[in-house]
C-alpha positions, 0 to 999 in steps of 0.5 A, spaced: 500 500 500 503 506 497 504 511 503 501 517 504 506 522 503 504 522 495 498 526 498 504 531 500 506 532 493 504 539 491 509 541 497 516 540 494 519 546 497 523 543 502 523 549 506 514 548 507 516 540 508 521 541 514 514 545 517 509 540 515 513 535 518 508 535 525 502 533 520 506 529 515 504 521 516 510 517 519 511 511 514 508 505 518 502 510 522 495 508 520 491 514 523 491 522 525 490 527 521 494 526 514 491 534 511 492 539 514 487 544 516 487 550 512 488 555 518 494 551 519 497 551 513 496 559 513 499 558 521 506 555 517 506 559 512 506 565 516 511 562 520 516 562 514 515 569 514 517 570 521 524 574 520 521 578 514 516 581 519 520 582 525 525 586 519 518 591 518 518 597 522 512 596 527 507 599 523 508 595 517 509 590 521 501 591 522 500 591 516 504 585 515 498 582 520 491 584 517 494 581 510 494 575 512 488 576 518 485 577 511 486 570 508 483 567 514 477 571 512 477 566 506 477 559 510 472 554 507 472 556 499 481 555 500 480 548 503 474 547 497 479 549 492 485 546 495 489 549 489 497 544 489 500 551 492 496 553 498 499 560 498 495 561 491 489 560 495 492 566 501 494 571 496 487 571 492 483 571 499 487 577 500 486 580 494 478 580 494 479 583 501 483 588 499 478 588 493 472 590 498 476 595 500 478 599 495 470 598 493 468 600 499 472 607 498 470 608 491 462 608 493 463 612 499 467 618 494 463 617 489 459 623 491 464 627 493 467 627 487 461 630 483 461 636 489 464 642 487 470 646 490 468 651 494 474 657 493 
């Protein structure tokens, strides 16, 4: 029976494999969790960010932390999609987080920007 390692393919950065050995299956173990949640891959992927963050000054540092504040707004479609690079999945929950935003913003200049100036 082949292991379940070949699940863990699309990892084949040895950086993000040395943080997935906590959830990688050890070759004779039958039970446990052999996907990590998403929650988790998004905890490991921030983790491999941890020197750049601590580079940032401090209030880009929380900036840092809303990014990916935003890709835990996205759970259940990133583990629907399940894409082979999990952080294709963090950056595009991102993006339409930001997206929103900037959205958001337009609707509320909208009518600002039609008023004229008053001199």
């Amino acid at each position: 029976m082949p292991t379940n390692k070949a699940h863990f393919n699309y990892f084949w950065n040895p950086g993000r494999r040395r943080l997935l050995r906590g959830f990688l299956p050890e070759e004779n173990h039958c039970m446990g969790r052999t996907v990590p949640t998403f929650t988790n891959l998004i905890d490991l992927e921030l983790s491999s960010w941890a020197k750049f963050r601590r580079g940032l000054r401090k209030e880009d540092q929380d900036v840092f932390d809303d990014i990916f504040r935003a890709a835990k707004l996205h759970l259940a479609e990133n583990f629907y999609a399940m894409r082979a690079v999990p952080f294709e999945s963090m950056i595009m929950s991102i993006i339409i987080e930001q997206q929103k935003t900037i959205r958001k913003l337009k609707e509320e200049i909208g009518p600002l920007s039609h008023k004229p100036l008053s001199k």
